[in-house]
Backbone as CSV, one residue per row, in Angstrom:
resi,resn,N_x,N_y,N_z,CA_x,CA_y,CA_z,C_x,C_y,C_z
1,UNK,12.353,-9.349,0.182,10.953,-9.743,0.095,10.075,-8.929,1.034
2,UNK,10.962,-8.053,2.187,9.772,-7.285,3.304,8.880,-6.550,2.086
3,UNK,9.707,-5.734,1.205,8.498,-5.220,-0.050,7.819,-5.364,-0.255
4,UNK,7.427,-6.763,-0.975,6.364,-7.788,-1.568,5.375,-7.920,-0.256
5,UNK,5.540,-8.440,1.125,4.560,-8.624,2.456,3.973,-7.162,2.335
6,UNK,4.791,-6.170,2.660,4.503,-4.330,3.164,2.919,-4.021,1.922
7,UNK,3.600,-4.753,0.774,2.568,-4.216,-0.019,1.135,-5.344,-0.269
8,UNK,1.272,-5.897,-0.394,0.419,-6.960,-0.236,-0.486,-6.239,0.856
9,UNK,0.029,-6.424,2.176,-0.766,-6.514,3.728,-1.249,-4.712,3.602
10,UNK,-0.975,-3.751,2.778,-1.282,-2.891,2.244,-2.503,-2.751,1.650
11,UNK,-2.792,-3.895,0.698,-4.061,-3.784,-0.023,-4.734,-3.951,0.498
12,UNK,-4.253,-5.260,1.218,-5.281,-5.958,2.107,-6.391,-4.984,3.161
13,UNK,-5.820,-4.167,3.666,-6.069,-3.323,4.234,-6.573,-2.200,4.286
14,UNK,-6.518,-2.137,2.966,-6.841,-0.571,2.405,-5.671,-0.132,2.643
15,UNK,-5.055,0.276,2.232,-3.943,1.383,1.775,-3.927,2.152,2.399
16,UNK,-3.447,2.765,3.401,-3.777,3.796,4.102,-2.172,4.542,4.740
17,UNK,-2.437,5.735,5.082,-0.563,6.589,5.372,-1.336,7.400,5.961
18,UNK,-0.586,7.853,7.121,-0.927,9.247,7.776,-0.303,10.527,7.096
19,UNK,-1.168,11.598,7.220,-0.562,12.584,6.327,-0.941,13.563,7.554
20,UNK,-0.438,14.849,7.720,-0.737,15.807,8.126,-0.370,15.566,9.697
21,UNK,-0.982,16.449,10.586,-0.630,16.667,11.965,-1.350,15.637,12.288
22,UNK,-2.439,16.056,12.532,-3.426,15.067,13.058,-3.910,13.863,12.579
23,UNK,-3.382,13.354,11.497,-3.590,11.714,11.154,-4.529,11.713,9.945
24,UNK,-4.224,12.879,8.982,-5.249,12.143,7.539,-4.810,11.526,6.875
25,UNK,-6.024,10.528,6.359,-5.013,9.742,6.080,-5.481,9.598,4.124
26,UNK,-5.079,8.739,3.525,-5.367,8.445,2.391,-5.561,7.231,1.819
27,UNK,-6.788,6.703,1.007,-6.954,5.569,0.993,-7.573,5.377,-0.897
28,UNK,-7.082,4.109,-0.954,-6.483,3.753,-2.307,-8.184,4.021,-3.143
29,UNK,-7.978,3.772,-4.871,-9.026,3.696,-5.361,-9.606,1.789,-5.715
30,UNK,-10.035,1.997,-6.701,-10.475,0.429,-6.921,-9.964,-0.113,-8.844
31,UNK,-10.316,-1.149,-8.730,-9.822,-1.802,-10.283,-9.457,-3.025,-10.583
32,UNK,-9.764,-3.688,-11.636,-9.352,-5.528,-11.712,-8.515,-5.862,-12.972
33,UNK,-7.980,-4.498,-13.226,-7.261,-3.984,-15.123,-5.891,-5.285,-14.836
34,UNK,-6.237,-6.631,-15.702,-5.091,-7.090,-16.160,-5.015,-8.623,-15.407
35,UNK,-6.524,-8.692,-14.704,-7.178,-10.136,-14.412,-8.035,-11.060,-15.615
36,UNK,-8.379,-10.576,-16.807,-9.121,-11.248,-17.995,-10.231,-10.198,-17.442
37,UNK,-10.610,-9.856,-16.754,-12.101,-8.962,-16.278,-11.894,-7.822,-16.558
38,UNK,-13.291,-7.433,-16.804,-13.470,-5.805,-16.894,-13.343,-5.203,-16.185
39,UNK,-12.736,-3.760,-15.772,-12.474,-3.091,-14.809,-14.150,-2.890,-13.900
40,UNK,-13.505,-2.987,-11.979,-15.060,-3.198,-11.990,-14.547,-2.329,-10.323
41,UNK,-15.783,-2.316,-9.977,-15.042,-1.467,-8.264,-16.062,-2.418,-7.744
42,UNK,-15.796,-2.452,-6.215,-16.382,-3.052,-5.010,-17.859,-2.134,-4.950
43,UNK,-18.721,-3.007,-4.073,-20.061,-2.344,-3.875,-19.197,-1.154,-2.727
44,UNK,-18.509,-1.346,-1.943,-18.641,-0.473,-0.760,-17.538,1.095,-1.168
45,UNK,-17.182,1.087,-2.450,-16.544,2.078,-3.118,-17.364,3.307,-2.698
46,UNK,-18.824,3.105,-3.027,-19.776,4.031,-2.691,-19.789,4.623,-1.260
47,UNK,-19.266,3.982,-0.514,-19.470,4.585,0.887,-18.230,4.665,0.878
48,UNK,-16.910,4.992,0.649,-15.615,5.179,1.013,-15.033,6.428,-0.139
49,UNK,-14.413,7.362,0.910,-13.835,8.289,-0.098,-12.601,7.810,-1.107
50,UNK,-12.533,8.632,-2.463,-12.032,8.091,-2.650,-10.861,9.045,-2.917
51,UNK,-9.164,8.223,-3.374,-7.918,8.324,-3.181,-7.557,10.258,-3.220
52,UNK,-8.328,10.763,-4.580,-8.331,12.235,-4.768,-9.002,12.978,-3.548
53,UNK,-10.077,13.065,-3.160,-10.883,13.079,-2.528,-9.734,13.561,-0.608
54,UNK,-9.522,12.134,-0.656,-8.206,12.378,0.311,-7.099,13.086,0.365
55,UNK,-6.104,13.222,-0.967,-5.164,14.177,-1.325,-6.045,15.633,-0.928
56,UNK,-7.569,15.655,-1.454,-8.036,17.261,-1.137,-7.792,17.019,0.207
57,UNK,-8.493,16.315,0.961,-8.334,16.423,2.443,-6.848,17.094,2.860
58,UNK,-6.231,16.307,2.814,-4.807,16.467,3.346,-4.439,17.694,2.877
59,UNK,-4.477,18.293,1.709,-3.946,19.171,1.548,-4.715,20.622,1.967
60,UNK,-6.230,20.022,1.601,-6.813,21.265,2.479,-6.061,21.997,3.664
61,UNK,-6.364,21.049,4.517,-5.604,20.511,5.945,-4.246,21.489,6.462
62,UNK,-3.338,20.953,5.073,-2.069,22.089,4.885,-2.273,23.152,4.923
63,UNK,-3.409,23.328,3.844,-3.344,24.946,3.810,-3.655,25.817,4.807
64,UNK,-4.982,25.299,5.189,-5.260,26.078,6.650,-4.280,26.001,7.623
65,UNK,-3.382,25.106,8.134,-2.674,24.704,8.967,-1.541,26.569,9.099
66,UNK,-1.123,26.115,7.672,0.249,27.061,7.225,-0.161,28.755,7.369
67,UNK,-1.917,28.892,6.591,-2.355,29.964,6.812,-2.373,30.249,7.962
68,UNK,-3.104,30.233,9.054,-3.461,30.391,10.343,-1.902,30.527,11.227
69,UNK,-0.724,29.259,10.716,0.590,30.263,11.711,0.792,31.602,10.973
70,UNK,0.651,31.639,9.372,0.928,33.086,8.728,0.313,33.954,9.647
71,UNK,-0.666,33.521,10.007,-1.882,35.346,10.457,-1.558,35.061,11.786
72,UNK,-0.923,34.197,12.661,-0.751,34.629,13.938,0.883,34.962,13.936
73,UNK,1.484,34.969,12.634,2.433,35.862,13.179,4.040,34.449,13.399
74,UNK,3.726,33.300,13.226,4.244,32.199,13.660,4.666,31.081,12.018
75,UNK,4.727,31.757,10.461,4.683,30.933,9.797,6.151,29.292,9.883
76,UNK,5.446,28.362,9.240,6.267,27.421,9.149,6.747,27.150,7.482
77,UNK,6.965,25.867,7.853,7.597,25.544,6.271,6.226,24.476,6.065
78,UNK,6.335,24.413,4.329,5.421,23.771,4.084,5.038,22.447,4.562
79,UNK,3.872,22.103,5.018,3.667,20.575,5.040,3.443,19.466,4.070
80,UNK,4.024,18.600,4.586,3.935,17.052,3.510,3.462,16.275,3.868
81,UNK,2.603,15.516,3.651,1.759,14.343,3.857,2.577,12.746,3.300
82,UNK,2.327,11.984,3.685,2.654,10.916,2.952,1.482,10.350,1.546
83,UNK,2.017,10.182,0.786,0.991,9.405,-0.619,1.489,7.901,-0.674
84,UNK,0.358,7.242,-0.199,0.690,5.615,-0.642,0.935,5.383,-1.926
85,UNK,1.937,4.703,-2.264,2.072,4.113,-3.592,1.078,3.074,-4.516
86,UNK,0.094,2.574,-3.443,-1.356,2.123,-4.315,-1.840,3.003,-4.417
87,UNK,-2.315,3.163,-5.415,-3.447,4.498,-5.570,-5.219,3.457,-5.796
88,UNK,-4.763,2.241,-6.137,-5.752,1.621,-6.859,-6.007,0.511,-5.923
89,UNK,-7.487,0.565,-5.083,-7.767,-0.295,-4.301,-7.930,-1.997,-4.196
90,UNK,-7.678,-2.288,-5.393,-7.770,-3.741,-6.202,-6.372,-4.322,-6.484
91,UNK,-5.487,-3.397,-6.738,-4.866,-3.627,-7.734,-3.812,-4.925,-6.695
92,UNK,-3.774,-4.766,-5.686,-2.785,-6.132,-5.114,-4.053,-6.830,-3.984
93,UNK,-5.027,-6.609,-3.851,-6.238,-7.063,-3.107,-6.305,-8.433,-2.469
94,UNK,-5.863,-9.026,-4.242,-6.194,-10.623,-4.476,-4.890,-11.219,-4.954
95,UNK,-3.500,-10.229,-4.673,-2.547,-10.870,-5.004,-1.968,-10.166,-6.092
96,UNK,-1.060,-10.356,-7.298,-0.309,-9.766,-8.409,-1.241,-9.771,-9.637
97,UNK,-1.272,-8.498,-9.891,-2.584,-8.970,-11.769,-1.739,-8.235,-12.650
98,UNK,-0.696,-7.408,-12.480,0.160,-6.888,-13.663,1.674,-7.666,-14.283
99,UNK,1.241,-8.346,-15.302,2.403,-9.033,-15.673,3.447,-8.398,-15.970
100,UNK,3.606,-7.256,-16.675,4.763,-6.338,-17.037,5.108,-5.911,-15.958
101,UNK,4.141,-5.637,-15.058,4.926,-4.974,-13.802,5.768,-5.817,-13.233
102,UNK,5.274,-7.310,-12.800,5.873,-8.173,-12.405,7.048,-8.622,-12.806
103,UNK,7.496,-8.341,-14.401,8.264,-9.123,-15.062,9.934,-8.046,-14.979
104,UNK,9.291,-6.570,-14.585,10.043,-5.863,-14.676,10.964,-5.285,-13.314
105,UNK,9.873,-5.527,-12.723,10.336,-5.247,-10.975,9.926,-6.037,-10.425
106,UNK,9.559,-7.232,-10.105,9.344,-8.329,-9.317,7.914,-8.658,-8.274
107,UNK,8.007,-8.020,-6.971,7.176,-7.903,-6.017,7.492,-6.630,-5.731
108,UNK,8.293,-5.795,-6.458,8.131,-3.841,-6.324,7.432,-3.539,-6.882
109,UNK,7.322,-2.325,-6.653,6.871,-1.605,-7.938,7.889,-0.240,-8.487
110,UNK,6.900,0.476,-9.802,8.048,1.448,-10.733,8.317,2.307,-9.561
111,UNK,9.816,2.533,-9.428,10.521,3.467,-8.756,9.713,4.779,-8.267
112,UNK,8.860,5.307,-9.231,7.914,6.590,-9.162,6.758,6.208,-8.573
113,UNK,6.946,5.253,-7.778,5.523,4.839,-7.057,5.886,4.004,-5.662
114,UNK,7.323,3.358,-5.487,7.636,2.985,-4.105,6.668,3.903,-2.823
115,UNK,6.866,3.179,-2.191,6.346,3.994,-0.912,7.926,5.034,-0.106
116,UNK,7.213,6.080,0.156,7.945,7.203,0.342,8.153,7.088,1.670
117,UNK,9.255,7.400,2.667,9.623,7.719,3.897,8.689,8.624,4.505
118,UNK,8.144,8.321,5.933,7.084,9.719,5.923,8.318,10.414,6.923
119,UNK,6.969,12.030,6.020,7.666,13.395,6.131,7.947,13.451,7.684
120,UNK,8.820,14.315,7.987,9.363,14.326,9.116,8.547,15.430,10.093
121,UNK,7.674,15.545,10.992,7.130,16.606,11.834,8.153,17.804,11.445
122,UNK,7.015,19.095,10.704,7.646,20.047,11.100,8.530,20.188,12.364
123,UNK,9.702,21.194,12.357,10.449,21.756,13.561,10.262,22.967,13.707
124,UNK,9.556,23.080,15.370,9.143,23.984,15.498,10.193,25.350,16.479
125,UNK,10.287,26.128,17.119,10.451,26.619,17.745,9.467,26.416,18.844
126,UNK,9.650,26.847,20.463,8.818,26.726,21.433,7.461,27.537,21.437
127,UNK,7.843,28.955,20.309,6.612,29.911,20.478,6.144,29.148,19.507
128,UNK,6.574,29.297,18.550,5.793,28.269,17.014,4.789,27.125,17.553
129,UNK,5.425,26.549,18.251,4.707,24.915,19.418,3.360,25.705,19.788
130,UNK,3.644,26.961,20.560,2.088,27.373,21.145,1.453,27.477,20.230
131,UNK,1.631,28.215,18.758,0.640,28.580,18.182,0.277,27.210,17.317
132,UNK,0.521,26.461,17.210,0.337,25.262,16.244,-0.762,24.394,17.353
133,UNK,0.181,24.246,18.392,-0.863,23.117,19.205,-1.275,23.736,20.117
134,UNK,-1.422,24.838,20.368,-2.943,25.877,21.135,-1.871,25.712,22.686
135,UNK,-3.093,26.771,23.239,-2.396,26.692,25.108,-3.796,27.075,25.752
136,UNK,-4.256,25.388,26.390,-5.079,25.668,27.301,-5.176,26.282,28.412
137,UNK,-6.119,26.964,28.839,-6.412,27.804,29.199,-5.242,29.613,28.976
138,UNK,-4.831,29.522,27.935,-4.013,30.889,27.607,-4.668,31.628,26.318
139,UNK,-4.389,32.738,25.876,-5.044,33.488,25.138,-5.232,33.031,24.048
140,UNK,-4.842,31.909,23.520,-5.094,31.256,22.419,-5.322,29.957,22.515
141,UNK,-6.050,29.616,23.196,-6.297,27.641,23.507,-6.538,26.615,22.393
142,UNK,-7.075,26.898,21.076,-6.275,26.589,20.257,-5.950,26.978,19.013
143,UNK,-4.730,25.501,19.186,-4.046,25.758,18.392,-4.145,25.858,16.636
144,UNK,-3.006,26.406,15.856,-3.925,25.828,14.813,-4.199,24.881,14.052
145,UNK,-3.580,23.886,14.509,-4.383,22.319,14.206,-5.624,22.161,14.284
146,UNK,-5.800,22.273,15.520,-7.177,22.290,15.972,-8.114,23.366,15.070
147,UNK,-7.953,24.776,15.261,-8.913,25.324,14.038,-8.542,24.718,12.527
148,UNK,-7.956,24.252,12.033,-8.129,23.498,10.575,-9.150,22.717,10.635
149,UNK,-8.851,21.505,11.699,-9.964,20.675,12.023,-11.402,21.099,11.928
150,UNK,-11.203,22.359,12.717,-12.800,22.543,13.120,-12.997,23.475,12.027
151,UNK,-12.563,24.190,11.027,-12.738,24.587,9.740,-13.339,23.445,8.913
152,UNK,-12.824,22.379,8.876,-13.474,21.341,7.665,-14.778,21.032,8.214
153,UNK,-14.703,20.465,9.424,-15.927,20.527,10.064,-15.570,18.952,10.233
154,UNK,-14.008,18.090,10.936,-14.325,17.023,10.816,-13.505,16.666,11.768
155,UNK,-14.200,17.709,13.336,-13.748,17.126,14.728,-13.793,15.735,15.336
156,UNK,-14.697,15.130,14.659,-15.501,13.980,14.575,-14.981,13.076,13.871
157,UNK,-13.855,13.300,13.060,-12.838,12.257,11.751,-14.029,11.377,10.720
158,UNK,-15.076,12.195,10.518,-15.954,11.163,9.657,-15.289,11.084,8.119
159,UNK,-14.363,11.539,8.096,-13.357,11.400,6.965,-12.987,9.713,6.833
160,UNK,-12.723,9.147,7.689,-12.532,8.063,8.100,-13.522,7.229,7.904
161,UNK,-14.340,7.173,7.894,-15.936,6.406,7.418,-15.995,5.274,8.266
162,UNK,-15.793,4.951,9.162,-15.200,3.495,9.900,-16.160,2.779,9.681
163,UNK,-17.782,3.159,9.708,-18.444,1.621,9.260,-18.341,0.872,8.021
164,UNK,-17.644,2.104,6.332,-17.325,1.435,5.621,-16.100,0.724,5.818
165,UNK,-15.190,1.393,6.509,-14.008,0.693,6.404,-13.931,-1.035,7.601
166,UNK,-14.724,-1.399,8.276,-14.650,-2.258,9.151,-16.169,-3.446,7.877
167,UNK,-16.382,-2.794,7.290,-16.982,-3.550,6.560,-16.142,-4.178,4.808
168,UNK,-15.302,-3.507,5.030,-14.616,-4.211,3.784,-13.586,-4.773,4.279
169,UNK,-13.205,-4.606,5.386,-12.267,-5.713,6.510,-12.952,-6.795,6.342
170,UNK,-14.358,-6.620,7.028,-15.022,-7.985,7.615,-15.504,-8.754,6.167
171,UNK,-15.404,-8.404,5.358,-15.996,-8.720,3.633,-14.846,-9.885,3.165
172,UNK,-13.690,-8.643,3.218,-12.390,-9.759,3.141,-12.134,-11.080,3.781
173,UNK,-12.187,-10.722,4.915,-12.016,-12.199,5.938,-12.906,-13.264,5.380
174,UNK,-14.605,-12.418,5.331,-15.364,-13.561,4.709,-15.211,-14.178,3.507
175,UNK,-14.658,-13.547,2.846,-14.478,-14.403,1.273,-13.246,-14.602,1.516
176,UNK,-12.319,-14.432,2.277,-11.004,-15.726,2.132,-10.918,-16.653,2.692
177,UNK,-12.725,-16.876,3.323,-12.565,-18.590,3.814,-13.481,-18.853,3.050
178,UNK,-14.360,-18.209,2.140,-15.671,-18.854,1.477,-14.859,-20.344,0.735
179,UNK,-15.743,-21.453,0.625,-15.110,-22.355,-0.014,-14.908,-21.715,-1.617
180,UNK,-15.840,-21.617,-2.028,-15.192,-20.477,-3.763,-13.954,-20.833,-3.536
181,UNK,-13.455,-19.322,-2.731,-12.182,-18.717,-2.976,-11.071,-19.881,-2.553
182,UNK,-11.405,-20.545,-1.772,-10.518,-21.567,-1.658,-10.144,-22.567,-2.233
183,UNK,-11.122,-22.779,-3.183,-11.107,-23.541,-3.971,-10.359,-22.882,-4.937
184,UNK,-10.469,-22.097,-5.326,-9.869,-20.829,-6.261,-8.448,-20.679,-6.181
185,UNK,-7.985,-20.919,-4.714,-6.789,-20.593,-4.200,-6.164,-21.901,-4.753
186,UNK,-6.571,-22.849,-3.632,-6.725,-24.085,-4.369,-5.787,-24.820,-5.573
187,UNK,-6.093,-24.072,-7.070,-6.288,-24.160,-7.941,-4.396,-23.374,-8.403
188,UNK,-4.654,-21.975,-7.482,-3.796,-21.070,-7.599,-1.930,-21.982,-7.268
189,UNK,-2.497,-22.360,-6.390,-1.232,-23.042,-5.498,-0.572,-24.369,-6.674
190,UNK,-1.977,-24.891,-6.869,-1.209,-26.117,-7.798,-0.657,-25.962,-9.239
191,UNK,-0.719,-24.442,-9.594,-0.680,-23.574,-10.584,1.289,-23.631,-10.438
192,UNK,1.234,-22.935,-9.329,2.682,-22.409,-8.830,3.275,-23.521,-8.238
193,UNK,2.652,-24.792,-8.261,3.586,-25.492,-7.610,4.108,-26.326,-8.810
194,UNK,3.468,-26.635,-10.399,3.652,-27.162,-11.217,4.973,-26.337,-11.747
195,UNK,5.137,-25.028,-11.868,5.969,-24.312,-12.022,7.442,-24.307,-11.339
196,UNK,7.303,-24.750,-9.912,8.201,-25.411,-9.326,8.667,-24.551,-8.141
197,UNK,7.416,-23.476,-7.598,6.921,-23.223,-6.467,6.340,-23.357,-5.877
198,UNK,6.437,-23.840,-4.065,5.632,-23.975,-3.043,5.141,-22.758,-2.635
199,UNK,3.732,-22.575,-2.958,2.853,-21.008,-2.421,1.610,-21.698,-1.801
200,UNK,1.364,-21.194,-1.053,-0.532,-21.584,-0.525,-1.267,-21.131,-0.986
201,UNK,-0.959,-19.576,-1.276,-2.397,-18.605,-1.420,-1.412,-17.210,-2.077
202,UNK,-2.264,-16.379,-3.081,-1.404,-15.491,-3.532,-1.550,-14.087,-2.767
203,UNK,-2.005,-14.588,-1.417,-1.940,-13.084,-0.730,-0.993,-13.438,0.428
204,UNK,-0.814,-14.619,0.775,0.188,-14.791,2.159,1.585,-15.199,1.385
205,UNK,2.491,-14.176,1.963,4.005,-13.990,1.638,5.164,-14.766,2.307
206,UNK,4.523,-15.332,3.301,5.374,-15.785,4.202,6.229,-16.952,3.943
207,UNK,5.558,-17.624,2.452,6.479,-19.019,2.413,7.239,-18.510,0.614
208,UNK,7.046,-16.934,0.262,7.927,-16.314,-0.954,9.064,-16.391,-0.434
209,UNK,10.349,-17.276,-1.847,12.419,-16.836,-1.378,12.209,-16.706,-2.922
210,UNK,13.013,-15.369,-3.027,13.827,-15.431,-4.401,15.476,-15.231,-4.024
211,UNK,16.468,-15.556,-4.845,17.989,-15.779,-4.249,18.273,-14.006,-4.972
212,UNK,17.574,-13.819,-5.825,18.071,-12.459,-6.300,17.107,-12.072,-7.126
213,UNK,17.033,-10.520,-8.028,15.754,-9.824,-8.506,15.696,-10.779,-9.682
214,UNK,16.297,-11.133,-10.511,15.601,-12.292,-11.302,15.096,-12.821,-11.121
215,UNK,15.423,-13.712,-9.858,14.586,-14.507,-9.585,13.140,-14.676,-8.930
216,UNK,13.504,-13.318,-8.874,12.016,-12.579,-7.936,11.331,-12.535,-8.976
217,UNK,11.915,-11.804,-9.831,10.792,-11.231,-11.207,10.218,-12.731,-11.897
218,UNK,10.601,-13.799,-12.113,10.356,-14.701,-12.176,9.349,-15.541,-11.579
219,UNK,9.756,-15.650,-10.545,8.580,-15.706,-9.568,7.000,-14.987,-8.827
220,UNK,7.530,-13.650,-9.637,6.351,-12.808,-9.228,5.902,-13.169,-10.402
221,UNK,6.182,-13.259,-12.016,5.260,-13.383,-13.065,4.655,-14.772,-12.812
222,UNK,5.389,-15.448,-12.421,4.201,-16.845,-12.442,3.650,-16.522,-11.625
223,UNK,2.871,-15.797,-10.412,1.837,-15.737,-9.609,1.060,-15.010,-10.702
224,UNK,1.282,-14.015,-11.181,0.210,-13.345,-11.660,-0.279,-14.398,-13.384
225,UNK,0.600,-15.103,-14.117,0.161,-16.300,-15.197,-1.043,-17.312,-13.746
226,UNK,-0.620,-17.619,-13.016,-1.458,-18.645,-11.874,-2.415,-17.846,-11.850
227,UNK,-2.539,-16.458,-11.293,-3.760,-15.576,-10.894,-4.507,-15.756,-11.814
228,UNK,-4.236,-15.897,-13.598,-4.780,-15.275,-14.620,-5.713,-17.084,-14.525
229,UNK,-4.695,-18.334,-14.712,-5.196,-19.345,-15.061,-5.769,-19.831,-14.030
230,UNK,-5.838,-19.872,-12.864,-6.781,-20.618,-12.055,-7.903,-19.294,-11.478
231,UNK,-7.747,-18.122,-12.231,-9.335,-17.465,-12.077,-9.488,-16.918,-11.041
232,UNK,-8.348,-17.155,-9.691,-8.399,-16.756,-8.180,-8.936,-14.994,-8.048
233,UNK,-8.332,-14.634,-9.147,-8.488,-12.665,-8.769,-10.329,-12.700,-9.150
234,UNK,-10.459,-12.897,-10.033,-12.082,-12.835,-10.751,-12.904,-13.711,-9.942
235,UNK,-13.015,-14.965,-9.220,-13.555,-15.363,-8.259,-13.476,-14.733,-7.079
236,UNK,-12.744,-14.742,-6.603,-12.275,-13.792,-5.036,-13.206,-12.617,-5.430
237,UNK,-12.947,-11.790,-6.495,-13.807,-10.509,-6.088,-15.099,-10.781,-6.421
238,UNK,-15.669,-11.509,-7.360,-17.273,-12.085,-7.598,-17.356,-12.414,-5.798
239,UNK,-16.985,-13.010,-5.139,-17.182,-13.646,-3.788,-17.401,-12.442,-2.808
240,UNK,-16.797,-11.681,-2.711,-16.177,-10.690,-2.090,-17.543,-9.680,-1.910
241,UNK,-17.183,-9.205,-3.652,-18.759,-8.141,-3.608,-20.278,-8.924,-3.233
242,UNK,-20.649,-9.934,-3.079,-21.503,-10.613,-2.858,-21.580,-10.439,-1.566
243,UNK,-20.561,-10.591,-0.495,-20.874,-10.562,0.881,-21.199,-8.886,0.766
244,UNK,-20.321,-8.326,0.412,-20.368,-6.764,0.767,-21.892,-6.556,0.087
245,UNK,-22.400,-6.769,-0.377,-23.574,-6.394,-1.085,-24.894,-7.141,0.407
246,UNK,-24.748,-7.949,0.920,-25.063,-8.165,1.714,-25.265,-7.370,3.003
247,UNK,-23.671,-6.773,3.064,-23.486,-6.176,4.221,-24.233,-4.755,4.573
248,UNK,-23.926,-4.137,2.919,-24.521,-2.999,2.856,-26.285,-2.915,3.308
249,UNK,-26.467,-3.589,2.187,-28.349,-3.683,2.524,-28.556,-3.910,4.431
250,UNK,-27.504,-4.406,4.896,-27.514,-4.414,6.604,-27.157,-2.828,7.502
251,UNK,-26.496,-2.337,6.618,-26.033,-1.250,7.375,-26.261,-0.176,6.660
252,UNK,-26.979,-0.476,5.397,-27.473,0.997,4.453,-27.361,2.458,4.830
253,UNK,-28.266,2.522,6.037,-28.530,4.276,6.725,-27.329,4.432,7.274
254,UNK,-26.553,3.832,8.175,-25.422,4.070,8.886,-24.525,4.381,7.748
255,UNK,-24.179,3.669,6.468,-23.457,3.862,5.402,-23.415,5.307,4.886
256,UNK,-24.818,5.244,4.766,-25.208,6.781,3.898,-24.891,8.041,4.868
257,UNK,-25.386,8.395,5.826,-25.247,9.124,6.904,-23.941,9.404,6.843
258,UNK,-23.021,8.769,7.249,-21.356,8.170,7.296,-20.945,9.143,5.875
259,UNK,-21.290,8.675,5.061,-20.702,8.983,3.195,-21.631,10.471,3.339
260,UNK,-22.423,11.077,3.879,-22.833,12.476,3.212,-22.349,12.913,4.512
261,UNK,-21.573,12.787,5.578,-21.153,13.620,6.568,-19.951,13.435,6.294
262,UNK,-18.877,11.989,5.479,-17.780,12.655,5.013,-17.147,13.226,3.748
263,UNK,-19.040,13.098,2.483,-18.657,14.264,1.793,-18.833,16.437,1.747
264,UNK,-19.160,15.891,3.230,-19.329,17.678,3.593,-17.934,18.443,4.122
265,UNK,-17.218,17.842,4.213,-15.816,17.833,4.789,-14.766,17.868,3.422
266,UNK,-15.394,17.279,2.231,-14.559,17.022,1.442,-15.072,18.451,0.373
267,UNK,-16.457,18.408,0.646,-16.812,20.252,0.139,-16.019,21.093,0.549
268,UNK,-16.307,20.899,2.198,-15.213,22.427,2.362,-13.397,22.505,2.092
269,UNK,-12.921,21.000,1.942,-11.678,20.760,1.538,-11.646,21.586,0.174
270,UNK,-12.499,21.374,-1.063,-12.625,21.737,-2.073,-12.660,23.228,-2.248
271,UNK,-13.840,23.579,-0.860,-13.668,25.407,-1.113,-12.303,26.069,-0.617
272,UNK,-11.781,25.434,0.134,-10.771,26.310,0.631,-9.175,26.055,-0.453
273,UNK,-9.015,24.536,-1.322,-8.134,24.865,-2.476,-8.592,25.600,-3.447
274,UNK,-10.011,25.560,-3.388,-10.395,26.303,-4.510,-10.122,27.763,-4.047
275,UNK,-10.316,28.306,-3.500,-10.391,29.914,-2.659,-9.199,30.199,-2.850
C-alpha cells in the first residue's frame, strides 16, 4: 500500500521530482477525464508551468550542462532527470477517477508509468568535479552548472513559480475543510462503507489494507464507483477553483510577473533544443 500513500501525497502536492544537478524539477499537468465532468484545469494552471514546458527545462539544462564539459575539454555521460509518473495534475488530486485503471492495477499504476528510481549523480573524476562545479577563486570559478543556470537566465529559480505553487497548497487545505467538500467526503465514506469498507476520505490512505492485489484492485474500484456516486471529485474541484479564483484576483501582479519571468527561461530552454 506505500504505492497508493507515495502517489496520492504526490498529487496532493503537485507532483514534483528533481531532475538535473541543481534541482529542476517537473510538475504535473491538469484534468477531471473519468469523474462524470468535462475535462477542466484549475484557475492557477495559468500561472504554473506546465509538465512539457518542464521536460524543456530539464533537458535544456542537460544540454548545456554536457556541452560546456565538451568545450572545456572534460565531457561526461549523458544526464537523466527523473519524470514523475503523473503527468496529469488532477488526475489523483481528489482521490481515484480511473476505473479501468483501478480494476487492473489497484492503487498502481501501468508499469510504463510507475515512478522511476532517480538517476544516480553523474561520476565524476576529480578534474571533471572542477569543471562541472567551478573553483572559486581559480581560473574557472564557475562551474558548468552554474553557466547553464545563468544561460537560461534562471539564477533566481523563477522556474519554480512559488507564489503559484504556495497558492494551490493553500487552495487545497482550504477546500478540504470547506463544509461542501466534507460533506462530499461525507457522502464518499458512507459510499465505501456500505460496500464493506472503513475509509474517511478518498485522499487519506492511512486506514487502506488489502490482503493481496485482488483485493486491492477491488478496493481501489470501489473508491473510484464512491468518487463517481457521491460527486466528491466534481465538488472538491468546483470548491477548490472557487477559492483559487479568489486567491488569484489577490495576488494577480505577483502571479503574472512570476509566469512571464518563468516563461522567459522556458524561451531560452526552447532556443537552445531548438539550436
Amino acid at each position: 500500500m506505500n504505492r497508493r500513500t507515495a502517489l496520492t501525497a504526490c498529487a496532493v502536492a503537485v507532483c514534483v521530482a528533481a531532475g538535473g544537478a541543481v534541482g529542476y524539477t517537473t510538475t504535473a499537468g491538469r484534468g477531471t477525464d473519468g469523474t462524470g465532468t468535462t475535462r477542466a484545469e484549475l484557475p492557477v494552471q495559468a500561472y504554473l508551468l506546465t509538465y512539457q514546458q518542464r521536460e524543456d527545462l530539464n533537458s535544456a539544462y542537460e544540454r548545456l550542462v554536457e556541452r560546456c564539459m565538451r568545450e572545456r575539454g572534460a565531457p561526461i555521460q549523458p544526464l537523466v532527470h527523473v519524470r514523475p509518473p503523473l503527468k496529469d495534475f488532477l488526475e489523483r488530486r481528489y482521490g481515484l477517477t480511473d476505473l479501468e485503471q483501478a480494476e487492473r492495477y489497484g492503487y498502481g499504476l501501468p508499469p510504463s508509468r510507475e515512478a522511476a528510481p532517480a538517476p544516480a549523480p553523474p561520476e565524476l573524476t576529480d578534474a571533471q568535479r572542477l569543471v562541472y562545479e567551478g573553483t572559486p577563486g581559480g581560473e574557472q570559478p564557475q562551474g558548468c552548472v552554474g553557466r547553464a543556470v545563468e544561460q537560461l537566465g534562471d539564477a533566481a529559480r523563477v522556474r519554480e513559480t512559488p507564489v503559484a505553487m504556495e497558492l494551490q497548497r493553500k487552495s487545497w487545505d482550504a477546500s478540504a475543510k470547506d463544509p461542501r467538500v466534507v460533506a462530499a467526503t461525507a457522502r464518499w465514506s458512507s459510499c465505501m462503507n456500505a460496500l464493506g469498507y472503513h475509509a474517511s476520505s478518498p485522499v487519506d490512505t492511512s486506514d487502506r489494507k488489502a490482503a493481496d492485489l485482488a483485493a486491492e484492485r477491488a478496493q481501489a474500484a470501489s473508491e473510484v464507483r464512491c468518487n463517481r456516486s457521491s460527486g466528491v471529485v466534481r465538488e472538491w474541484f468546483a470548491v477548490e477553483a472557487a477559492y483559487q479564483d479568489e486567491m488569484i484576483e489577490r495576488n494577480k501582479d505577483a502571479l503574472s510577473a512570476e509566469r512571464s519571468a518563468a516563461q522567459r527561461v522556458v524561451d531560452r530552454a526552447r532556443a537552445v533544443l531548438d539550436g
